[in-house]
C-alpha positions as CSV (number, residue, x, y, z in Angstrom):
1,X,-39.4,-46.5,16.7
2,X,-41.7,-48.2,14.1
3,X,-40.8,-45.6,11.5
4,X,-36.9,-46.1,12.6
5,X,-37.7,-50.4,12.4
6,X,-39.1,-50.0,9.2
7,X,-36.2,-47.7,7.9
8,X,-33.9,-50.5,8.6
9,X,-35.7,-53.4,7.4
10,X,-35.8,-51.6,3.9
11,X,-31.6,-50.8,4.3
12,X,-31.0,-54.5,5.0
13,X,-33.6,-55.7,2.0
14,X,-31.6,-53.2,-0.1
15,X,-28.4,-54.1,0.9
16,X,-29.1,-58.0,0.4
17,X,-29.9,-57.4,-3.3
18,X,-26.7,-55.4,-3.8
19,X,-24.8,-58.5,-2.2
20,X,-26.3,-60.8,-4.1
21,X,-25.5,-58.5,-7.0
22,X,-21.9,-59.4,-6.5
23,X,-22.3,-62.8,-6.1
24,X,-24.4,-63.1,-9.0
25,X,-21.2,-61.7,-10.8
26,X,-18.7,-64.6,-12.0
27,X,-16.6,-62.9,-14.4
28,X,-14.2,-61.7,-11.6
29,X,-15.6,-57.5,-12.2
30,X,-15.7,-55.7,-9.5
31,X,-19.1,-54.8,-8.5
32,X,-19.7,-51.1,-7.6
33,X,-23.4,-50.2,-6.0
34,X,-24.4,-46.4,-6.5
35,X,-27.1,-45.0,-4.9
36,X,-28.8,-42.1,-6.8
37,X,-32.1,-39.6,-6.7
38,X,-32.1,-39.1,-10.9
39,X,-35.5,-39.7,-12.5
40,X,-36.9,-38.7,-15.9
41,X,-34.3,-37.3,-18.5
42,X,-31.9,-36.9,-15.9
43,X,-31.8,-40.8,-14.5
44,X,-31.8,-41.6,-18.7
45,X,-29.1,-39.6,-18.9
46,X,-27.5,-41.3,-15.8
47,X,-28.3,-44.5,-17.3
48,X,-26.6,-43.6,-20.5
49,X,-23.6,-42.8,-18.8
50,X,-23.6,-45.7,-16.2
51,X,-23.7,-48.0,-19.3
52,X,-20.7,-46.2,-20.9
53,X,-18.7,-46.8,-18.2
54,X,-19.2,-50.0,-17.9
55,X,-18.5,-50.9,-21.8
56,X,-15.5,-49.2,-21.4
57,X,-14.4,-50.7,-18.0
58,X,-13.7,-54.6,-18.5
59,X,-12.8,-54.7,-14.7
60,X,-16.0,-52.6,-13.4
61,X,-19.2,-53.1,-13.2
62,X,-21.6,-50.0,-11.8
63,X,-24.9,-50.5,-10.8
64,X,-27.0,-47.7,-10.2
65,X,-30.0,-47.7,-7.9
66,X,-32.4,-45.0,-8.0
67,X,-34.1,-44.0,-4.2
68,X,-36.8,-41.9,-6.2
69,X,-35.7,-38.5,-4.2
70,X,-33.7,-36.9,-2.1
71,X,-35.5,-37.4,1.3
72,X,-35.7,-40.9,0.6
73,X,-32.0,-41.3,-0.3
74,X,-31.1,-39.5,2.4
75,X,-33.1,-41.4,4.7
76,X,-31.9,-44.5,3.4
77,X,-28.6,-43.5,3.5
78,X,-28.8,-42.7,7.9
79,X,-30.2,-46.4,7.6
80,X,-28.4,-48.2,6.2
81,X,-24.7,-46.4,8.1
82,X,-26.0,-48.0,11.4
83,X,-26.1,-51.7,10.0
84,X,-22.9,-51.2,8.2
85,X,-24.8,-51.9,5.2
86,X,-24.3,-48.7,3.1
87,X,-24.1,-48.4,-1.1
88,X,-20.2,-48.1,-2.4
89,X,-21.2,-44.8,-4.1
90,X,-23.8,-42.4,-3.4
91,X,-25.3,-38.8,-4.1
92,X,-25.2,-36.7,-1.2
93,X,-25.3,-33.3,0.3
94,X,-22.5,-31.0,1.7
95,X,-24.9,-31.1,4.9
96,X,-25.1,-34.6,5.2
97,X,-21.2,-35.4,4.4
98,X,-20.4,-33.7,7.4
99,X,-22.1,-36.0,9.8
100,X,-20.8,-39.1,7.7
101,X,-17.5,-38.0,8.1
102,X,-17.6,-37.9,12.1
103,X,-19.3,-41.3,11.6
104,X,-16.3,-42.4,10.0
105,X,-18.1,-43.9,6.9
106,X,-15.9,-42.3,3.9
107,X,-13.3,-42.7,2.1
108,X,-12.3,-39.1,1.0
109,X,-11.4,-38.6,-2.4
110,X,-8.0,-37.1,-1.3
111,X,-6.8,-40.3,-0.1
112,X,-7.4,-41.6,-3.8
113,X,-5.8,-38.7,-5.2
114,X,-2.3,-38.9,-3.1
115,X,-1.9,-42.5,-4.3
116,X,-3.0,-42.2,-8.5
117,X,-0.6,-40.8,-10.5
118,X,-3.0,-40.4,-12.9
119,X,-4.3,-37.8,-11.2
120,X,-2.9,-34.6,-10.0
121,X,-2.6,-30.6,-9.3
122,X,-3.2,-30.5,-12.8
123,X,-6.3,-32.1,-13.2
124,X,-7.7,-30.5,-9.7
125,X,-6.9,-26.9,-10.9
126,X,-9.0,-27.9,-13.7
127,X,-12.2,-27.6,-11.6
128,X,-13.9,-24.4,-11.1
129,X,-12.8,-23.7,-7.1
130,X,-16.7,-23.6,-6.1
131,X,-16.7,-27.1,-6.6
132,X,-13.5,-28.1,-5.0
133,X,-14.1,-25.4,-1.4
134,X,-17.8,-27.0,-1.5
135,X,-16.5,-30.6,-1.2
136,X,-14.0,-30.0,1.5
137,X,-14.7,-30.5,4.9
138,X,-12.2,-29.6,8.1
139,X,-9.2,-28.9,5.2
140,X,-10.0,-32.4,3.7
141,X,-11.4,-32.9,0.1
142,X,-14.1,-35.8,0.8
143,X,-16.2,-36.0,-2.1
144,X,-16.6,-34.3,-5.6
145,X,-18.9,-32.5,-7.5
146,X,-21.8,-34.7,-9.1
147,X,-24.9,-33.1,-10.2
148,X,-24.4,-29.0,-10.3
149,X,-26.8,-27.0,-11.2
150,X,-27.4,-22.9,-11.1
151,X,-30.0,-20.6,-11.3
152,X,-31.0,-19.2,-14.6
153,X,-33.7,-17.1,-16.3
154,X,-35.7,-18.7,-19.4
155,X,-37.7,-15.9,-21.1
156,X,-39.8,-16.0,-24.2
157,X,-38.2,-14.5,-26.9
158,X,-41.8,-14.1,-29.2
159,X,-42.8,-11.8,-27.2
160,X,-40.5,-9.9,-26.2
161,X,-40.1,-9.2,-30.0
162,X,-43.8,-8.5,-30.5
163,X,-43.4,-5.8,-28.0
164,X,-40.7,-4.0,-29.5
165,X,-38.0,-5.4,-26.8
166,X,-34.5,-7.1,-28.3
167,X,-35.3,-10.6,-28.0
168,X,-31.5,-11.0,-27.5
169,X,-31.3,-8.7,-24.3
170,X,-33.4,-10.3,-21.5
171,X,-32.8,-7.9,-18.0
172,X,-29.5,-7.3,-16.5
173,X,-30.4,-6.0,-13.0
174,X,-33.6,-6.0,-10.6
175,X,-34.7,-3.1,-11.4
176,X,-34.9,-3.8,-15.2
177,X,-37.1,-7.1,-14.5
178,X,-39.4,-5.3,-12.8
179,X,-39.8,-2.7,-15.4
180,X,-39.9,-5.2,-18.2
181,X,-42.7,-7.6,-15.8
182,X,-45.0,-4.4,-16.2
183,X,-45.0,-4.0,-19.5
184,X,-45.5,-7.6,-20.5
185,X,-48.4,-8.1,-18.3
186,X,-51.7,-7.8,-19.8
187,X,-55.4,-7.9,-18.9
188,X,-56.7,-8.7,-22.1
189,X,-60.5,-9.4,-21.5
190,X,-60.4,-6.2,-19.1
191,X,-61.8,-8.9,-16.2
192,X,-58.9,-7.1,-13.3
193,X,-57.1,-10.8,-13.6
194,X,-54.4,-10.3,-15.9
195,X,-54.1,-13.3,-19.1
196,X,-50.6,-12.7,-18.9
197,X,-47.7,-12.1,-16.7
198,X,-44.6,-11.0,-16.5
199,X,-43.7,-13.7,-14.0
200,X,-44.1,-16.4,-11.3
201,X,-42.5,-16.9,-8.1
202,X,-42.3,-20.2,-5.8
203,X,-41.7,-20.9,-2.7
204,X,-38.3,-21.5,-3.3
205,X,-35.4,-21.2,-0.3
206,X,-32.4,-21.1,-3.3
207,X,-33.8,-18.5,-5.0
208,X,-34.4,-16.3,-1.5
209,X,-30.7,-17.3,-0.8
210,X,-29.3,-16.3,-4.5
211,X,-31.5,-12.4,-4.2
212,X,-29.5,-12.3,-0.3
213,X,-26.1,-12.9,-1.6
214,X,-26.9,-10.6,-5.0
215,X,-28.2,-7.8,-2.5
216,X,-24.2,-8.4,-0.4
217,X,-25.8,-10.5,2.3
218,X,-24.1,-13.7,3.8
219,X,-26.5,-16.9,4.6
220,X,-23.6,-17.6,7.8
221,X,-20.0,-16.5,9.1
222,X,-17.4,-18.1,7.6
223,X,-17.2,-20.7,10.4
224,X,-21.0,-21.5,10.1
225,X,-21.7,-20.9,13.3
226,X,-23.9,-17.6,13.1
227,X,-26.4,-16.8,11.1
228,X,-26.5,-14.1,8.8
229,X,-29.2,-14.1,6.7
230,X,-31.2,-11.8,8.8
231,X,-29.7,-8.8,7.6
232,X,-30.9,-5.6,5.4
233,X,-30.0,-7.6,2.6
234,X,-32.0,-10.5,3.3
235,X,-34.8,-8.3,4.2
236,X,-34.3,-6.7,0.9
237,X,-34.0,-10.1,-1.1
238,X,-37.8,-10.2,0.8
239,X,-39.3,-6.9,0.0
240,X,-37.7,-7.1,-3.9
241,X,-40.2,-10.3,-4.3
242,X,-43.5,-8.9,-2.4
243,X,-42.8,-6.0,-4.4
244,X,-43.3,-8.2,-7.5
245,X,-45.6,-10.1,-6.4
246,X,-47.8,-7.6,-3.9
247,X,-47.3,-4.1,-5.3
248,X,-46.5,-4.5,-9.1
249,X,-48.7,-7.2,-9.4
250,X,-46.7,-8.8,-12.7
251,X,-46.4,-12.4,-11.0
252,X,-48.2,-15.3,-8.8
253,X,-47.4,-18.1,-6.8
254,X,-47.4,-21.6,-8.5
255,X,-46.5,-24.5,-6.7
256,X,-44.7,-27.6,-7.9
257,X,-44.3,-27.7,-11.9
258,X,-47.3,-25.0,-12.7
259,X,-45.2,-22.1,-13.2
260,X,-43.3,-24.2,-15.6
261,X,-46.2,-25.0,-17.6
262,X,-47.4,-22.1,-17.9
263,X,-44.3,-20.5,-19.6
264,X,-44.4,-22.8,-21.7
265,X,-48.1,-22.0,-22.6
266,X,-46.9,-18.5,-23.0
267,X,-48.7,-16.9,-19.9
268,X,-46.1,-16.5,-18.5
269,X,-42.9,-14.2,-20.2
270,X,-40.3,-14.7,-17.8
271,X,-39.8,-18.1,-15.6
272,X,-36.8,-18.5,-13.1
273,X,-35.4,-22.1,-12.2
274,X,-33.1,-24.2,-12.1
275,X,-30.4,-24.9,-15.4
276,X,-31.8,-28.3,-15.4
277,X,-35.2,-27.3,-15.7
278,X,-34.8,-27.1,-19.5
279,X,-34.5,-30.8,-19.7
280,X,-37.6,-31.1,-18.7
281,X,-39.0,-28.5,-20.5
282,X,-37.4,-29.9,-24.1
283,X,-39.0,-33.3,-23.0
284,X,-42.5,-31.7,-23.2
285,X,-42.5,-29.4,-25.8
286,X,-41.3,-26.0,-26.4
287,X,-43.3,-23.9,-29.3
288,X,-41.5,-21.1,-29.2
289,X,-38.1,-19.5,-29.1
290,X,-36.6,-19.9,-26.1
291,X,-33.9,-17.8,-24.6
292,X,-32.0,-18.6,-21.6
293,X,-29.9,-16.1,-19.7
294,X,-28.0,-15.7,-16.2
295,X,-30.6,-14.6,-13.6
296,X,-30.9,-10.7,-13.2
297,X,-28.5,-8.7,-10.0
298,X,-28.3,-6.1,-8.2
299,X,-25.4,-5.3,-6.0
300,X,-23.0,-8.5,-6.9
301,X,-22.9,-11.2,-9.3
302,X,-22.5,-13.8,-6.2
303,X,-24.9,-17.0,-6.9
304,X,-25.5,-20.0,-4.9
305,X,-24.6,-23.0,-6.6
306,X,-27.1,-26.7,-6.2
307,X,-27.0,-30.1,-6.5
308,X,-25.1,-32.8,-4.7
309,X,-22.1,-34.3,-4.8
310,X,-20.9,-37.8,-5.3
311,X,-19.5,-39.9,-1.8
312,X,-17.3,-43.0,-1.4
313,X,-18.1,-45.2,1.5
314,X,-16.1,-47.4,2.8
315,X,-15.4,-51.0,1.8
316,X,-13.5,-54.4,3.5
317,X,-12.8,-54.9,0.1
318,X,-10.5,-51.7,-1.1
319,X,-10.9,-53.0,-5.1
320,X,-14.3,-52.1,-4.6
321,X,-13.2,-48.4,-3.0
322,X,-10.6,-47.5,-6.0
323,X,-13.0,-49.2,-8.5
324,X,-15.7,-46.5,-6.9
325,X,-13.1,-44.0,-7.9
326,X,-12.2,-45.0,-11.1
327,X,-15.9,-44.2,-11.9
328,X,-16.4,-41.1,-9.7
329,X,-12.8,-39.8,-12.2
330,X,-14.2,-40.8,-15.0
331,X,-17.2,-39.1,-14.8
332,X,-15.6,-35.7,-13.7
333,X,-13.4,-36.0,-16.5
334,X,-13.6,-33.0,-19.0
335,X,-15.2,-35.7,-21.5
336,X,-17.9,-37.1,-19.7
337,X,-18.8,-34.1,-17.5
338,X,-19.5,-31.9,-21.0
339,X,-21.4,-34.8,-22.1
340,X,-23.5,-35.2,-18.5
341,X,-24.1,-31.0,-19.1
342,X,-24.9,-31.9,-22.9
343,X,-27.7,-34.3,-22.2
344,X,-29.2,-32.5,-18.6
345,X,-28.1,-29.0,-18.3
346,X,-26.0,-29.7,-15.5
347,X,-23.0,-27.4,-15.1
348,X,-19.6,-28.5,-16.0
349,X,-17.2,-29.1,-13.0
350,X,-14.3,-28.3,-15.0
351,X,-13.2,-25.2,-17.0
352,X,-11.8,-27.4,-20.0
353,X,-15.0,-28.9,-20.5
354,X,-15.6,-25.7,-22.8
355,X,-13.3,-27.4,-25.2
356,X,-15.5,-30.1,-26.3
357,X,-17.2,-30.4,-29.3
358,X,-21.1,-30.5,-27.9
359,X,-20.4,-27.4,-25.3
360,X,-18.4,-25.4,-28.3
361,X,-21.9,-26.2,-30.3
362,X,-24.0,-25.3,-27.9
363,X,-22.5,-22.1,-27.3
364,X,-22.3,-21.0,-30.9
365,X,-25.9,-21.8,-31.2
366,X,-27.0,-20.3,-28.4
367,X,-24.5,-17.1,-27.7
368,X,-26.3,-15.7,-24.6
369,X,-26.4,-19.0,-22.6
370,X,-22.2,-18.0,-22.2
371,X,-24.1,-15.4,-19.3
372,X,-25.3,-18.7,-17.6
373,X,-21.6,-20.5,-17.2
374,X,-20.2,-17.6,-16.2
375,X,-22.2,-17.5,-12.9
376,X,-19.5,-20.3,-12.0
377,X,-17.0,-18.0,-11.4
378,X,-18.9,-16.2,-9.0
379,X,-20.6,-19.0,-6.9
380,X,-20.5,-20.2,-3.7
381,X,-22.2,-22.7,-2.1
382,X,-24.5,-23.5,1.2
383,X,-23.2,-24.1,5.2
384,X,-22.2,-27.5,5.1
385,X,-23.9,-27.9,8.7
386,X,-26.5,-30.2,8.9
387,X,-28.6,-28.0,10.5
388,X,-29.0,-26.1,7.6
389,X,-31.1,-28.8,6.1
390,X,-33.9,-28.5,8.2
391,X,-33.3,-24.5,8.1
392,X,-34.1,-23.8,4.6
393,X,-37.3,-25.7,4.9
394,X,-37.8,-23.9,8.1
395,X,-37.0,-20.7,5.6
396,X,-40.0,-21.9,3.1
397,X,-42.6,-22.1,5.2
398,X,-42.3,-19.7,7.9
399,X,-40.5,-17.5,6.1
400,X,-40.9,-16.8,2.8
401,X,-44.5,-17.9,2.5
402,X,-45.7,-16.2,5.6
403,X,-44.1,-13.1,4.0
404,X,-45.4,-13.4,0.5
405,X,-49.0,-14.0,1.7
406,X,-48.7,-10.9,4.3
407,X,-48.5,-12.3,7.6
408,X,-45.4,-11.5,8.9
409,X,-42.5,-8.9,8.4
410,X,-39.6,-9.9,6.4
411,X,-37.5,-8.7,9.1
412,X,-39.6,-10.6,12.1
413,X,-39.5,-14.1,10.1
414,X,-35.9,-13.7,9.4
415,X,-34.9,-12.7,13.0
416,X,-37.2,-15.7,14.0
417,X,-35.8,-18.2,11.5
418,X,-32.5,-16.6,12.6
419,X,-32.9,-17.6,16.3
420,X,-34.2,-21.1,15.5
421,X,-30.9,-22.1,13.8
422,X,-28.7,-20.5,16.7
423,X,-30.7,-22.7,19.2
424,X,-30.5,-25.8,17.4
425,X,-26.2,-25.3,17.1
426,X,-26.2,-24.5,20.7
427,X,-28.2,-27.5,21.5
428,X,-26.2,-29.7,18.9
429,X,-22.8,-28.2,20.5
């Protein structure tokens, strides 16, 4: 209850300084609060964008508010909804739009679209369908794609090249990787511990999901109400990285940023993460050349797509709602959503966004990143249940790290982890 107190206190303190916000603001704009989870390059790049609008928008006036992550803005989301005191615009997950939309706290983006005539069929067939099917909930479309991001495979072209390998043809498939993780690990001082490797793994619950759907396993039915990913394909997706990691012995587990670092200290040859991750990476310091690639398959070239999409609540004022919209087009325009992917690595919601000057450039200079875009038109996204959001954290840690470090069966985790979520959709029936 103290927790749940304290919560609210911090919703209402938040909520007051938006208010006063508009108060503050005489000019007659409308003021527009959007709560966010950008920091680093990407909240500059937000930033950047935020102030673009509003130099270009005489009328509107955005302010963004950062919440740090996505637990907090998530929790400070659930707090603020029960004292009617929510942002005008936030970030949020497909899981958590589902419970705010039985709270009847949004205003879906379709409502906005039936009335604007400057926006139609046209401009929806525009985005790649992933985004649209992610962000529609019970037939409705109630939010849009924000900040997207997928999976992709940085490799170190140097060495690849000093060990007579075509720096321009990274792996294709899983059985390649492995192949090319032996090779490239080596035990130079002859200690047992190698000084390089091929690899790194984390304990990650996309990239589990991605090596499920690649090996033709489903995470859930279509109606998200079984789970699925308990099958010999996830078990697969399981014994494809304990065979890295365990028999080949070409990777390691690093927690938190250390894999990162250490690819780009060169001990490490191949390093899998998200498209973002590269944003970071040009912000310390890359000293070699860097190639980036689609991740490698095996049976399909389905992909999970990430990231979070952007929500309108609703307002007593409705100029406050259609000036939320106003930004939330805007910045899915083909424009701005090339320039958001220029600056962060963020994928491009929409398929003419490839027409723009910075993505054409980008492209030319760096042909085989076309293998990373294409993943769009194979993605699919996660259950939009909000049980799933404690599953794949359940996933993590009894799961995938019980498995990795040998003490359970990749079959007995999943069928455990499997059995959790069906007991927690029965009990939430």
């Amino acid at each position: 209850m103290k927790k749940i107190f304290i919560l609210l206190l911090l919703a209402l303190v938040l909520f007051s300084g938006c208010t006063k916000q508009k108060k503050a603001n005489a000019s007659g704009k409308v003021e527009v609060v959007f709560w966010h989870a950008m920091g680093g390059p990407l909240g500059d790049a937000l930033a950047k964008l935020i102030d673009e609008f509003n130099d270009t928008h005489a009328d509107i006036h955005i302010t963004g508010i950062a919440m740090g992550n996505y637990t907090a803005l998530s929790q400070k989301i659930m707090a603020a909804v029960q004292t009617g005191n929510q942002p005008d615009i936030s970030q949020v997950y497909e899981s958590w739009t589902s419970n705010m939309m039985e709270g009847d706290v949004l205003r879906p983006v379709a409502d906005f679209i039936a009335e604007d005539d400057s926006f139609g069929d046209e401009d929806l067939a525009d985005f790649y369908p992933v985004f649209i099917k992610c962000n529609t909930i019970d037939g409705q479309l109630v939010s849009f794609p924000f900040n997207k991001s997928v999976r992709v495979m940085y490799y170190n072209k140097d060495i690849l090249f000093q060990n007579n390998m075509d720096p321009n043809k990274p792996p294709k498939n899983w059985s390649e990787f492995r192949d090319m993780c032996k090779q490239l690990t080596v035990d130079v001082d002859g200690d047992g511990v190698p000084d390089r490797y091929g690899t790194t793994l984390k304990i990650n619950a996309w990239q589990f999901e991605n090596l499920l759907l690649q090996a033709g396993g489903e995470i859930m039915d279509e109606t998200s109400t079984k789970p699925l990913f308990n099958s010999n394909a996830g078990v697969d997706a399981l014994k494809y990285l304990t065979g890295i990691l365990n028999e080949d012995k070409t990777a390691y587990l690093s927690p938190g940023y250390d894999g990162q670092n250490d690819f780009l200290a060169s001990k490490v040859v191949f390093y899998e993460d998200s498209s973002v991750s590269i944003a970071y990476m040009r912000n310390i310091g890359i000293d070699f050349n860097l190639g980036i690639s689609s991740v490698p398959i095996k049976d399909t070239r389905r992909n999970l797509i990430s990231g979070t999409n952007v929500a309108i609540f609703k307002s007593d004022d409705k100029r406050v709602e259609w000036a939320a919209w106003e930004f939330v087009k805007w910045f899915t325009s083909p424009e701005i959503t090339a320039e958001w992917s220029e600056y962060t690595y963020y994928m491009p919601v929409r398929r003419s966004a490839f027409q723009q000057p910075n993505i054409k450039k980008r492209l030319l200079t760096n042909p085989e990143i076309k293998s990373v875009y294409d993943q769009l038109e194979y993605a699919t996204y996660e259950p939009q249940i909000s049980e799933w959001f404690e599953t794949r954290k359940y996933i993590e840690d009894q799961v995938i790290e019980k498995v990795l470090r040998g003490t359970s069966s990749p079959k007995a985790a999943l069928d455990k982890a499997a059995k959790k979520l069906t007991d927690m959709l029965a009990k939430n029936k």
